[in-house]
N, C-alpha and C positions, 0 to 999 in steps of 0.2 A: 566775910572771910578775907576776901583784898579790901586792899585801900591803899590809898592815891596821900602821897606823905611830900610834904616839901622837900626839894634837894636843890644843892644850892649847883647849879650847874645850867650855865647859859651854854647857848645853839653853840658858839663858839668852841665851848671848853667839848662840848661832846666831839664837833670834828676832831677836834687835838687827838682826842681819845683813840678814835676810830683810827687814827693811823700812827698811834702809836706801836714800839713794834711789842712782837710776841702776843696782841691779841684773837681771837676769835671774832668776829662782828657776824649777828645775825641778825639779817635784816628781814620783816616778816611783811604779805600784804595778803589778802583776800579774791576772789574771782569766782563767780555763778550769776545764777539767774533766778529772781522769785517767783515763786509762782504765777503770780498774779499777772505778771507782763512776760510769761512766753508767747511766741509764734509759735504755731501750728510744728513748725521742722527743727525745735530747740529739743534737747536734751532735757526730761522735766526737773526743777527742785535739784540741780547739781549745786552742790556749796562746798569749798573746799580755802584751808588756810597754807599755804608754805611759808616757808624759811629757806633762804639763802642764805648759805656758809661762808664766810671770807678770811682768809688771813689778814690781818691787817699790813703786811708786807706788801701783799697782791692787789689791796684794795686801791693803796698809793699808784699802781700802775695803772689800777682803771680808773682812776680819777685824771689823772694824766690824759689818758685818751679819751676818754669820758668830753673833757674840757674842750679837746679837739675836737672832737665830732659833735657839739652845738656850736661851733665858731665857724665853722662851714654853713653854718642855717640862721641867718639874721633874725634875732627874736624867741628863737627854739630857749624855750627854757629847763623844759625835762623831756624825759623820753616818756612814754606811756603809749602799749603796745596797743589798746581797745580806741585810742586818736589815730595813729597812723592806719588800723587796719581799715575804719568804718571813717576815713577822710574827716576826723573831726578838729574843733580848734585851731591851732594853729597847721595843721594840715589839711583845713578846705581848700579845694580845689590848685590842689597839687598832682601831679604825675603819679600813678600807681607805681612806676621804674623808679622814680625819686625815694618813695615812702619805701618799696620794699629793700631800696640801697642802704637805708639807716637802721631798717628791721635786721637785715644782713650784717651790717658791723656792730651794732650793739648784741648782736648774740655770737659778734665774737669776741668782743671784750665780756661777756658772760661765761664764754665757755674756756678762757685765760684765768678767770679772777676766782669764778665760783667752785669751793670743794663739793658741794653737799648740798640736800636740795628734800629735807622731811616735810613731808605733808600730812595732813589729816584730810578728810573727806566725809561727809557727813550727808548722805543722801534721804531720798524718801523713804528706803525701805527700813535706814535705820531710824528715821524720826518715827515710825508706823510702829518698830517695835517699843524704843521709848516709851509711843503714845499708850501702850498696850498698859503699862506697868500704873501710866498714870491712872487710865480709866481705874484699876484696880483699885486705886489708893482713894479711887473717888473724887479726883478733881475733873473737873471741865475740861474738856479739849481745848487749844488756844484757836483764834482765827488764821488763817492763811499767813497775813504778816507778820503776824506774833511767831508762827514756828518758825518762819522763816528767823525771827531775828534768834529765838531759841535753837535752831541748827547751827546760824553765825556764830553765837555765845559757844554751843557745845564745841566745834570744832577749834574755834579759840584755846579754849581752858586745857583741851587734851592735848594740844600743841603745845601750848605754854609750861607745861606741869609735866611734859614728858621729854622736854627737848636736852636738860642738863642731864638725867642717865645717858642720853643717845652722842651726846656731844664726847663725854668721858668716856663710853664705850669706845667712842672712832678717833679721837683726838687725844684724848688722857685731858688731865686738868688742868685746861688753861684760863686766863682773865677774862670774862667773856663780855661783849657789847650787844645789847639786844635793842632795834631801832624796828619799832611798827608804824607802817603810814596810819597816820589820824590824821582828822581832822584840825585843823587851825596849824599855829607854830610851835617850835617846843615853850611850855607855860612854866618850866621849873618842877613839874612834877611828875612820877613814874609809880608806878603800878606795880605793887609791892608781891610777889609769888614765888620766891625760894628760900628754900634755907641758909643757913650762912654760911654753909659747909663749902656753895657754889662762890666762886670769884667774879661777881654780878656788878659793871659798874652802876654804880646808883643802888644795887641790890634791888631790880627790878627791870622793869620794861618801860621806853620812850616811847610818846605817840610824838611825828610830826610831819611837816609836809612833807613829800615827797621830792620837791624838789628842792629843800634845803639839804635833803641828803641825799645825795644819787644811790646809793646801795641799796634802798626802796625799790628803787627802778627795776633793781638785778630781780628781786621778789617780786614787780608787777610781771614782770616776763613770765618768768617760773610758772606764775600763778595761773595767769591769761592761757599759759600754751596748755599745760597740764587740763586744765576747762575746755580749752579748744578740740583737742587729745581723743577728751572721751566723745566730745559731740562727734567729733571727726569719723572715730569706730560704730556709735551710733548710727550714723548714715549708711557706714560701708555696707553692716549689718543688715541695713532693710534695701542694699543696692540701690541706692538713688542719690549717689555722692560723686558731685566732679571737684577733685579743690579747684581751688582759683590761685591766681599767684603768689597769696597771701599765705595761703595754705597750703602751699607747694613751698615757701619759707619754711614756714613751722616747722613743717613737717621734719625739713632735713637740720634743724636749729636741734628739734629734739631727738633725729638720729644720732646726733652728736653728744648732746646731754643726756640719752637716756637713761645710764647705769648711774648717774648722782641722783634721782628717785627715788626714796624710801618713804614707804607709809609707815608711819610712825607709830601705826597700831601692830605693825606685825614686828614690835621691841616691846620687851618687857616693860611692865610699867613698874616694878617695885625699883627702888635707888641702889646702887652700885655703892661698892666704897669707892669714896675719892682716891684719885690715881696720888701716888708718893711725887 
């Protein structure tokens, strides 16, 4: 159904894009836990994808401070919230006050730049019903890491395939830039999923590193905290939850942001007409 089609478009020509003005840029990243490697006080089988909204008027502003706020950290080359919170990489054995000072500005260059913030979520109880339909059909259940990557795919595809009704409902119809962290650098190819009717550059979706495009970043936030979120109310729930300073961040990061949160399953999924 997709496919991966040559475009002729270097790492380059996409920044151009991205802060050209009048567009839309949504930037997408992933955040959960597999089965297979929780701990005992984890949240079980959470898997969820967002997207972060940006004008590309806005984006040029946090690129700006974006810029500043790695020239202050010799060597910092992205932001990634699951390094700074659990002291990895480049923030081994740093100061918790250092780590949570960068957590602190980059969610406020997120909370200046970001409109919008859809997510999909895709837990166990919906993979259980899925699983239900399959048994019927008479296929095999998959192993643990198979659903888990079949949860990832699912929450993907309904994200992906439901974000231009949602964009046109909130925004009307603008040129839109779609950038997913993958793997590797951008290789000239995009992932071909809407109609033409959408203003899509490339007419599809970019995989690439994260730290060639800082607006990833805004998405690993999003992602990271919305995951943190639910573990967070998990704990409250079974009253065995102190945060910590990292979480005592979050916390009020997404006091801030919490009305740009939409599940994107509680939007229609049939397509709108394109705005005039």
């Amino acid at each position: 159904m997709n496919s991966e089609t040559e475009f002729a478009a270097s790492l380059e020509e996409l920044q151009i894009e991205l802060c050209r003005p009048g567009r839309l840029l949504v930037f997408i990243d992933d955040s959960g836990t597999p089965e297979q490697r929780l701990g005992k006080d984890l949240v079980r089988d959470f898997k969820l994808h967002a997207a972060a909204i940006v004008r590309s008027e806005d984006y040029r502003l946090f690129l700006r401070d974006h810029r500043a706020l790695l020239s202050h950290y010799d060597g910092m080359k992205e932001f990634h919230t699951v390094d700074i919170v659990n002291e990895k990489h480049f923030w081994e054995g740093r100061d918790p006050a250092t780590r949570r000072l960068v957590l602190e500005t980059f969610g406020r260059h997120f909370t200046s730049a970001v409109q919008l913030v859809p997510y999909v979520h895709i837990g166990i109880e919906q993979y259980n019903e899925c699983l239900e339909k399959i048994r019927e059909m008479g296929a095999r259940p998959s192993p643990p890491e198979v659903r888990w990557e079949l949860q990832s795919e699912g929450a993907r595809f309904v994200l992906l395939k439901t974000l231009i009704p949602l964009i046109w409902k909130t925004f009307g119809n603008h040129p839109l830039v779609i950038v997913e962290d993958g793997e590797g650098a951008l290789n000239k190819h995009c992932e071909h999923m809407f109609s033409s009717e959408a203003d899509v550059f490339g007419d599809g979706v970019f995989r690439v590193k994260s730290e060639d495009v800082p607006g990833v970043q805004l998405a690993d936030l999003a992602a990271y905290t919305w995951n943190r979120m639910h573990r967070i109310k998990a704990y409250l729930n079974q009253q065995r939850f102190k945060p910590g300073t990292f979480d005592e961040a979050l916390l009020d990061f997404f006091g801030e942001n919490k009305h740009k949160f939409r599940s994107i399953l509680d939007e229609p999924l049939s397509e709108p007409e394109a705005a005039e």
